[in-house]
C-alpha positions as a printed Julia matrix, in Angstrom:
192×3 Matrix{Float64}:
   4.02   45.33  -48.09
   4.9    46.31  -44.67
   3.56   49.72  -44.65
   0.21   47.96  -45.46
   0.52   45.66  -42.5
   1.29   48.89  -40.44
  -1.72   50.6   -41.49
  -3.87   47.62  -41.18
  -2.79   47.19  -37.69
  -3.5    50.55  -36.74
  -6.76   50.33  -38.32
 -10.1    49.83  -36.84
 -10.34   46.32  -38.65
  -6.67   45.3   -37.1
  -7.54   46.19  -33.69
 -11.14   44.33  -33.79
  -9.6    41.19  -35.97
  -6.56   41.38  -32.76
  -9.6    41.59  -30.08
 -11.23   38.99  -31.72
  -8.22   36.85  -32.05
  -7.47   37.48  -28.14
 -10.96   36.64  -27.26
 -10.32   33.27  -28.39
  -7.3    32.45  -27.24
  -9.35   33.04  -23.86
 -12.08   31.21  -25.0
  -9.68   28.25  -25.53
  -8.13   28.95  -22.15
 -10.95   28.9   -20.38
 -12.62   25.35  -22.22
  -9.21   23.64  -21.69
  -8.89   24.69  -17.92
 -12.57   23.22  -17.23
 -11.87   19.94  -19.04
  -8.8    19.31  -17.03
 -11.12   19.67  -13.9
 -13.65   18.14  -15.33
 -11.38   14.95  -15.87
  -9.59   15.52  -12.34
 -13.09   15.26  -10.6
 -14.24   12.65  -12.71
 -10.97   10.52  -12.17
 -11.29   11.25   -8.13
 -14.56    9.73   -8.05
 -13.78    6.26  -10.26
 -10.29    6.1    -8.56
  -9.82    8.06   -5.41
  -7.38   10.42   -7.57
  -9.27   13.46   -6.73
  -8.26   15.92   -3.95
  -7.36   14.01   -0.29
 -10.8    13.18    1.24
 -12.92   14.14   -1.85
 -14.18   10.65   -2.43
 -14.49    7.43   -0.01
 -11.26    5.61   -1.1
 -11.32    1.9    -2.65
 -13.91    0.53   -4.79
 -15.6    -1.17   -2.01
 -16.86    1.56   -0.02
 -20.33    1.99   -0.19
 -20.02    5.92    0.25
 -18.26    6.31   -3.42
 -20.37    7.41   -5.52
 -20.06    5.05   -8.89
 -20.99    2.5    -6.03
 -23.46    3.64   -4.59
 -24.96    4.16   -8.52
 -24.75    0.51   -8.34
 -26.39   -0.64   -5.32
 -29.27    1.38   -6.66
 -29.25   -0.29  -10.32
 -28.94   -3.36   -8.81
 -31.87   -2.69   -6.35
 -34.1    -1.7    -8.64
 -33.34   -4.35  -11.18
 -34.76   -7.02   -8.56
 -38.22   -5.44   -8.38
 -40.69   -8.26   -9.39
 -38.72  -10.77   -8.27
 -40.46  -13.13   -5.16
 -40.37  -12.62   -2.06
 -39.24  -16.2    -0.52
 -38.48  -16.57    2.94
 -34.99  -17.14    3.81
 -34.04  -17.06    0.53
 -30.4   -15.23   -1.09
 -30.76  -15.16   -4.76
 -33.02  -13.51   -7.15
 -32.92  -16.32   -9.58
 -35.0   -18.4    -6.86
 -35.95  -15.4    -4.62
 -35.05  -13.39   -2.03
 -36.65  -12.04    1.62
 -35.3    -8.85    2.98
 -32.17   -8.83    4.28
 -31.31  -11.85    1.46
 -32.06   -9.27   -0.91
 -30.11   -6.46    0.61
 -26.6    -8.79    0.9
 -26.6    -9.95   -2.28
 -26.86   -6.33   -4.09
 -24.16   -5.42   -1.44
 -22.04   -8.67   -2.27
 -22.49   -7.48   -5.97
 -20.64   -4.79   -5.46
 -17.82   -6.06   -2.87
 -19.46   -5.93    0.3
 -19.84   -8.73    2.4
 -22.53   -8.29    4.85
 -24.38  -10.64    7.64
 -27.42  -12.59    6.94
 -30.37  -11.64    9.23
 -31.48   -7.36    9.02
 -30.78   -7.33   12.76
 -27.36   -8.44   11.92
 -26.8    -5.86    9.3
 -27.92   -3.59   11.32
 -25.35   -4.09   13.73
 -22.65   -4.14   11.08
 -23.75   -0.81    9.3
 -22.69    3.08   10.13
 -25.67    4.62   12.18
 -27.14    7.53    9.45
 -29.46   10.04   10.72
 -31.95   10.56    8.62
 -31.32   13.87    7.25
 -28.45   12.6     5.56
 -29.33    9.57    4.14
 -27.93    8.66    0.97
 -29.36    6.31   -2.25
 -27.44    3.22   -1.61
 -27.87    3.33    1.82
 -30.08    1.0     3.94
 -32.91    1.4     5.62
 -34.06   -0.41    8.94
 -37.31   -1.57   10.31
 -38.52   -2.67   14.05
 -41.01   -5.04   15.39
 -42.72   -5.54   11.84
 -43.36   -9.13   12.7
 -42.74  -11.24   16.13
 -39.6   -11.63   16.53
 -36.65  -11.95   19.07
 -34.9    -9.03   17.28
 -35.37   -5.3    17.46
 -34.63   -5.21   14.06
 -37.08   -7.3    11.54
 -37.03   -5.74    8.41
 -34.21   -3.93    6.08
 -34.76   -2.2     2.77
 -32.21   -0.23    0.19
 -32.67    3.8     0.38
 -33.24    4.83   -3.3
 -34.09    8.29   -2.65
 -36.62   10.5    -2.84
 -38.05    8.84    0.58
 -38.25    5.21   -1.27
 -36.81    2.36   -0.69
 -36.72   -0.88   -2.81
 -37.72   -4.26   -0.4
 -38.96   -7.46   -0.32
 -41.7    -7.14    1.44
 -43.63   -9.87    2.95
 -44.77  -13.6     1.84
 -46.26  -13.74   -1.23
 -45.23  -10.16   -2.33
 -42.57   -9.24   -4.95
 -39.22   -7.18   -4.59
 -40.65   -3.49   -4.91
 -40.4     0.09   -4.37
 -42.07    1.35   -1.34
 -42.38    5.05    0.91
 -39.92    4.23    4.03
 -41.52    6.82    5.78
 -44.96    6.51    5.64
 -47.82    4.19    6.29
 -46.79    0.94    7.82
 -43.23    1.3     6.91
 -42.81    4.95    8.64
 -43.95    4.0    11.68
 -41.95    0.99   11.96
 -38.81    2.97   10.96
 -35.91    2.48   13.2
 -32.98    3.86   11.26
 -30.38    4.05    8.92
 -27.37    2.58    7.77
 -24.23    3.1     5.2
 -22.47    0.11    4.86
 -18.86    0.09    4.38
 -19.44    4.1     5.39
């Protein structure tokens, strides 16, 4: 019986059946080693476990990922509702900046009423690096005593989801074209 192991070893069936068995030890290896980073990045972004400074720490930072996936969803799922001035909550209707704070207090972020305000309490993002879930600001789109009249959530893709105007719904719109574009007066991340 050993002799016979001996010579299939040393045959040119044992040394493929050996490469063969080597190859997917590797194999294994290799899929093992890419699910444990797989899990470590996907951990990092729900939790901050990742690397130091991978992710925004804390669940209420706008600049995490998993939130800013949110702020979007949320956005988005307001479009159709009615624009009413002053108004906070999409059951009854929202205006700009009402719509903006409550996707933001949706996801732990407390911000200011009025768009001037929230522009004031927001990162300043250049352009070139503006995220989905950031916000978008808006000057002199109606008389006002603030620079800033009008605020709208970045979605990407150069559109932004707003409330308009009275009698208008919650929609998606180009932030840098048309009327919007050249009323554009910059960016913000908040909780960035």
């Amino acid at each position: 019986m050993q002799s016979v192991l001996v010579s299939l070893a040393l045959s040119g069936l044992g040394r493929d059946a050996l490469k063969v068995a080597v190859g997917l030890v590797l194999a294994l290896l290799l899929a093992l080693a890419f699910a444990i980073s797989s899990l470590s990045a996907v951990l990092g972004e729900l939790g901050g476990l990742g690397s130091p400074g991978s992710f925004a720490s804390g669940p209420t930072n706008v600049a995490s990922l998993p939130s800013r996936n949110q702020v979007v969803r949320l956005a988005l799922a307001q479009v159709g509702t009615p624009y009413v001035w002053g108004g906070t909550d999409p059951a009854t209707g929202v205006d700009c900046s009402g719509l903006v704070q409550w996707v933001y207090r949706q996801v732990g972020i407390d911000l200011p009423r009025t768009a001037q305000e929230q522009f004031d309490a927001t990162a300043r993002v250049p352009r070139d690096q503006l995220q989905p879930g950031d916000v978008v600001f808006f000057a002199g789109t109606y008389q006002s005593s603030d620079w800033i009249t009008h605020v709208g959530i970045y979605v990407g893709n150069g559109q932004m989801v707003n409330a308009p105007t009275d009698g208008d719904v919650v929609r998606t719109m180009p932030v840098f074209s048309g009327f919007w574009g050249a009323h554009y007066a910059g960016a913000g991340r908040p909780g960035g």
